[in-house]
C-alpha positions in Angstrom: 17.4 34.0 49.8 19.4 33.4 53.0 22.2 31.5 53.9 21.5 27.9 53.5 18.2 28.5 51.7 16.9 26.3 49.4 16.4 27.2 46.1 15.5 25.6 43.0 17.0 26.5 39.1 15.8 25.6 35.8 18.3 26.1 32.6 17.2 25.6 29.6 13.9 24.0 28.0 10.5 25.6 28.1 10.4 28.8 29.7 6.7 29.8 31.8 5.3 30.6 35.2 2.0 29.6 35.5 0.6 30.1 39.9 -2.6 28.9 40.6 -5.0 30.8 42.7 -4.6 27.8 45.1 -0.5 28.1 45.0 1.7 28.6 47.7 3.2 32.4 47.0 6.9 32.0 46.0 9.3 34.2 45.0 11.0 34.2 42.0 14.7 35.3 40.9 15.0 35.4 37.2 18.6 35.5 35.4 19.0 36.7 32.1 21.8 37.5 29.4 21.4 39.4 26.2 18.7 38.1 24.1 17.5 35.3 26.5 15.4 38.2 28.2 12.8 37.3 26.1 10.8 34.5 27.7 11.4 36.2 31.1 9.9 39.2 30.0 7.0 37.7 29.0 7.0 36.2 32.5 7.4 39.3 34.3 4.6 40.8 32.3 2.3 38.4 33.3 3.3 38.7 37.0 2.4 42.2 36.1 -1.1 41.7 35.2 -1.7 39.3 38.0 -0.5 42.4 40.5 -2.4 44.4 38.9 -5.4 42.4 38.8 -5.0 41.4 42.4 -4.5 44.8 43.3 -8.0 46.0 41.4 -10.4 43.0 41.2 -9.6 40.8 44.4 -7.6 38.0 42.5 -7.2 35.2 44.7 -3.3 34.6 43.6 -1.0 34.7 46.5 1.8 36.1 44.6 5.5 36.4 46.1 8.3 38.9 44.6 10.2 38.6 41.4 13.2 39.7 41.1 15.8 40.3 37.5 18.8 39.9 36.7 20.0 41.2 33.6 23.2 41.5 32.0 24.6 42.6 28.5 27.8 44.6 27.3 26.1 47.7 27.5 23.2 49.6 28.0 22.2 49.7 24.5 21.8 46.0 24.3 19.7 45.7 27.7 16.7 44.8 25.4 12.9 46.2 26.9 14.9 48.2 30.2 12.3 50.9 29.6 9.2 48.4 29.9 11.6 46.7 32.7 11.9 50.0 34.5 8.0 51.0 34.1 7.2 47.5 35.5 9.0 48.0 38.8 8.0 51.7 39.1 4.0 50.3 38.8 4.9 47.6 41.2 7.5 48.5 44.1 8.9 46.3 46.1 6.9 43.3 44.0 9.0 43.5 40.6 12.5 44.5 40.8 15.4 44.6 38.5 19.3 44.9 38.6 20.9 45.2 35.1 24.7 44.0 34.8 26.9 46.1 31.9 29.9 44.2 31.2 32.1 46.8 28.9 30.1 50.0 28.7 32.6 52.7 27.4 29.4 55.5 27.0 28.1 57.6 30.2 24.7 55.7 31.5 22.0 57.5 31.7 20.7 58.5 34.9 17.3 56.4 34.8 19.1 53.4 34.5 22.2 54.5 37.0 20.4 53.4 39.8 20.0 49.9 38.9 23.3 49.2 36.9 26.3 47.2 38.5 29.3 46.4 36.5 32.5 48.4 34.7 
């Protein structure tokens, strides 16, 4: 998003993305906290396997980027990061991922170093 960009959010309710070949691409920024990864995970998967099948089998979805935010205390609670990490290494640029530690007293390692912010 840019300055002045429209966006629109959803909080709460039922939780799925479901494009149409037809569909307009869009972009999506996702926002989770602790254990409320869950339904977003199972949306970034299936953005994964529409990639993937556009990418091997002509799939006629015009798909945008997705992009996660993730925080939790520490690193240790940052539930599915190595499935989060695999997913944007498998599809650069298209899935990407910025995990948020909040009070992470341990050294992180250096897989996820590159895609933590916080203390």
């Amino acid at each position: 998003c840019t300055l002045d960009s429209e966006v629109a959010l959803r909080v709460g309710g039922d939780f799925f993305f479901d494009p149409q070949p037809d569909d307009s691409p869009v972009n999506l920024v996702l926002i989770a906290g602790g254990v409320g990864i869950n339904p977003l995970f199972s949306i970034l998967l299936h953005i994964a396997d529409l990639h993937g099948y556009q990418e091997g089998k002509g799939n006629r979805h015009k798909l945008g980027t997705a992009k996660l935010y993730y925080s939790a205390k520490n690193t240790s609670e940052l539930l599915f990061k190595k499935n989060i990490l695999g997913l944007m290494k498998a599809f650069p640029g298209k899935i990407t991922c910025c995990f948020h530690v909040t009070q992470q007293r341990s050294q992180i390692c250096k897989e996820l170093q590159p895609h933590i912010t916080g203390k």
